[in-house]
C-alpha positions in Angstrom: -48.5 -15.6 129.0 -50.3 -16.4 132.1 -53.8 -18.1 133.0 -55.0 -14.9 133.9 -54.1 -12.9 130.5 -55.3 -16.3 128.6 -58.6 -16.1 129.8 -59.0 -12.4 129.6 -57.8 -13.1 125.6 -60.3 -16.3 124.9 -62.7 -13.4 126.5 -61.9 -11.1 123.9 -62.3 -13.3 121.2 -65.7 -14.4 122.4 -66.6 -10.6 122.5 -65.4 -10.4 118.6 -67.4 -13.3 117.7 -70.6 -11.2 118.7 -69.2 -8.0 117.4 -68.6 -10.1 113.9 -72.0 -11.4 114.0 -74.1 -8.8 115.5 -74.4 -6.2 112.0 -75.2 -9.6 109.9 -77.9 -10.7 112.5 -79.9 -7.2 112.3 -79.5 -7.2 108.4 -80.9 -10.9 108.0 -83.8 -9.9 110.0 -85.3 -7.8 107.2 -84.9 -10.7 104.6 -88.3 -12.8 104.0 -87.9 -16.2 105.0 -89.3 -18.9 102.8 -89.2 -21.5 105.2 -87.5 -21.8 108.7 -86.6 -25.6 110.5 -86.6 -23.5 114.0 -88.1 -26.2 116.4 -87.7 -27.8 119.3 -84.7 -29.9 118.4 -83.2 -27.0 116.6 -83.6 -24.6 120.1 -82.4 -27.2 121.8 -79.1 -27.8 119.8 -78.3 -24.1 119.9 -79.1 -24.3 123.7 -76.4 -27.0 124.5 -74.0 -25.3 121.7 -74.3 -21.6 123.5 -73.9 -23.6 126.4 -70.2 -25.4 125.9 -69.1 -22.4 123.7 -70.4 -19.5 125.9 -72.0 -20.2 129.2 -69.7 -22.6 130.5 -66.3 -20.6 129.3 -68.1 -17.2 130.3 -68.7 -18.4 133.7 -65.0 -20.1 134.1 -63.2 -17.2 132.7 -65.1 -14.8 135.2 -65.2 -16.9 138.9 -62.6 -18.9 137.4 -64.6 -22.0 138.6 -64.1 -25.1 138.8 -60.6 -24.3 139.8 -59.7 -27.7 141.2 -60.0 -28.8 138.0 -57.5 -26.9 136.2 -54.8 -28.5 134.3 -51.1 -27.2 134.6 -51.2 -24.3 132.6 -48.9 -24.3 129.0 -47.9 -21.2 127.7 -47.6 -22.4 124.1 -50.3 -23.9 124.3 -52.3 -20.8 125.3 -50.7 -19.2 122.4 -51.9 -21.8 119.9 -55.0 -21.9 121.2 -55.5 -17.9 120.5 -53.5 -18.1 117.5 -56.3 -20.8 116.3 -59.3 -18.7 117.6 -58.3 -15.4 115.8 -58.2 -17.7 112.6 -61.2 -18.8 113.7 -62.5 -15.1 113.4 -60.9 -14.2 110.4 -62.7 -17.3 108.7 -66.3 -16.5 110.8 -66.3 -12.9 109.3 -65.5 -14.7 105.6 -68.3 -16.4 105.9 -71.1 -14.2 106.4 -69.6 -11.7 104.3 -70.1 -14.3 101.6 -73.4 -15.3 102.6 -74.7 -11.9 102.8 -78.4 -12.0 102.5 -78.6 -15.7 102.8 -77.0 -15.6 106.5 -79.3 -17.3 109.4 -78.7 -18.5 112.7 -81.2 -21.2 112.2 -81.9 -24.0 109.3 -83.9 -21.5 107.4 -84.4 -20.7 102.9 -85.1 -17.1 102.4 -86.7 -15.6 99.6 -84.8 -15.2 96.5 -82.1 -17.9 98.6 -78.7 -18.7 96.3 -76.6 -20.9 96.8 -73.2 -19.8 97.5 -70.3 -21.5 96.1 -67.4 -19.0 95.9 -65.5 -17.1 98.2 -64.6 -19.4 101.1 -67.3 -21.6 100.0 -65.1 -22.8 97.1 -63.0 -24.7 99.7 -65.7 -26.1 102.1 -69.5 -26.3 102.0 -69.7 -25.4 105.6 -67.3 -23.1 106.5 -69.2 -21.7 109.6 -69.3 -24.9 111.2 -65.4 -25.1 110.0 -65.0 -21.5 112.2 -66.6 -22.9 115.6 -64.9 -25.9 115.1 -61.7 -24.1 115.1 -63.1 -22.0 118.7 -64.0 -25.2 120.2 -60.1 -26.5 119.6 -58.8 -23.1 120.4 -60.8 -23.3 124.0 -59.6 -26.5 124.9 -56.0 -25.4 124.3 -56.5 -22.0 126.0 -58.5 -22.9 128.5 -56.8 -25.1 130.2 -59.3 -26.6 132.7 -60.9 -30.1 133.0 -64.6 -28.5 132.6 -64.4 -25.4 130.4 -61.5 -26.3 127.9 -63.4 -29.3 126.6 -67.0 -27.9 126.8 -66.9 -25.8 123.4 -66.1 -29.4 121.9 -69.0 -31.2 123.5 -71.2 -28.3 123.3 -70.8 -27.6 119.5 -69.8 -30.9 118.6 -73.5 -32.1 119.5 -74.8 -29.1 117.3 -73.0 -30.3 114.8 -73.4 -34.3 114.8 -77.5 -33.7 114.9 -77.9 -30.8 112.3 -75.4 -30.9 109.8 -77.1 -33.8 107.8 -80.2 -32.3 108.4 -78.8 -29.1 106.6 -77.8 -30.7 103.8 -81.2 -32.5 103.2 -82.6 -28.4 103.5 -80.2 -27.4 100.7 -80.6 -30.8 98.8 -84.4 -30.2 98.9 -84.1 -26.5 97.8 -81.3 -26.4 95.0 -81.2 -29.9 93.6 -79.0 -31.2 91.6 -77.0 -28.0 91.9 -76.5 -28.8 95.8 -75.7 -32.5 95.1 -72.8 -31.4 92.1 -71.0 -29.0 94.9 -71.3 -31.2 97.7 -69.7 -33.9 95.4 -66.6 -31.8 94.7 -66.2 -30.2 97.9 -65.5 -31.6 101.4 -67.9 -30.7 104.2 -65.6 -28.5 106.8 -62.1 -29.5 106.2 -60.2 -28.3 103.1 -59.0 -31.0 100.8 -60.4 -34.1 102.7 -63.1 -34.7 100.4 -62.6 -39.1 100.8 -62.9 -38.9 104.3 -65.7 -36.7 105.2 -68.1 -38.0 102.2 
């Protein structure tokens, strides 16, 4: 493994991610929504997520800049860090595939919504969020450069600290008691960690 072949791989992967995502994204656009949270705040979470996961990356694994920056490259950790990302995949395709008609990019309730509580969603309520998690960790290992390793962590990690609650108040408001009786036996984005995520 060299820098040059893990870039070109993290590459890859990022290319998967949007062939993954690109059949469910056409499909959920002929599904009624009942309500979207697509604002300002919401365009602009996305906007700094794209950003860490895909701009910044993108750009490094092209021009490879900021070079100065790099860190001594690590095989194994290369390898992890791919290793993690096709997981990350694997669990990304899961996930849609059990949301089916339910699937959004953005904070949205569509018409006849369900709430989904099988499949991988017996073992987190936000498995999605569990997937990018898992790229941002797999960048920072492959990646192995002071600006663009780190990003996807920054990037999505904002996403994530400003919408996730707000989700949750979404599905609390729309299923009820039936949202609050899953969320209290299952952990938020890591599998058997239900104490410390709350």
């Amino acid at each position: 493994m060299t820098p040059l072949i893990a870039k070109l791989l993290h590459g890859l992967c990022m290319v998967a991610w949007w062939v993954i995502r690109r059949p469910f994204e056409r499909k959920s656009k002929r599904n009624v929504l009942m309500r979207d949270a697509m604002d300002v705040r919401e365009k602009a979470l996305l906007a700094i997520s794209l950003t860490g996961l895909g701009v910044i990356p993108a750009a490094y694994i092209v021009s490879g800049f900021p070079a100065t920056l790099d860190q001594p490259f690590s095989p194994l950790r290369a390898a992890l860090g791919l290793a993690i990302f096709v997981a990350a995949l694997a669990l990304f395709y899961a996930t849609h595939k059990a949301l089916g008609r339910n699937w959004s990019v953005t904070l949205a309730v569509r018409e006849e919504h369900s709430l989904i509580t099988e499949g991988v969603y017996r073992f987190v309520r936000h498995p999605m969020y569990s997937a990018f998690w898992m790229w941002a960790i797999a960048q920072a290992l492959t990646l192995q450069n002071w600006v663009a390793g780190p990003a996807g962590i920054i990037g999505f990690g904002t996403l994530y600290l400003f919408r996730v609650g707000r989700e949750e108040a979404l599905m609390r408001e729309t299923f009820g008691a039936q949202w609050d009786e899953y969320a209290l036996r299952t952990p938020r984005v890591v599998p058997f960690a239900r104490r410390a995520q709350g």
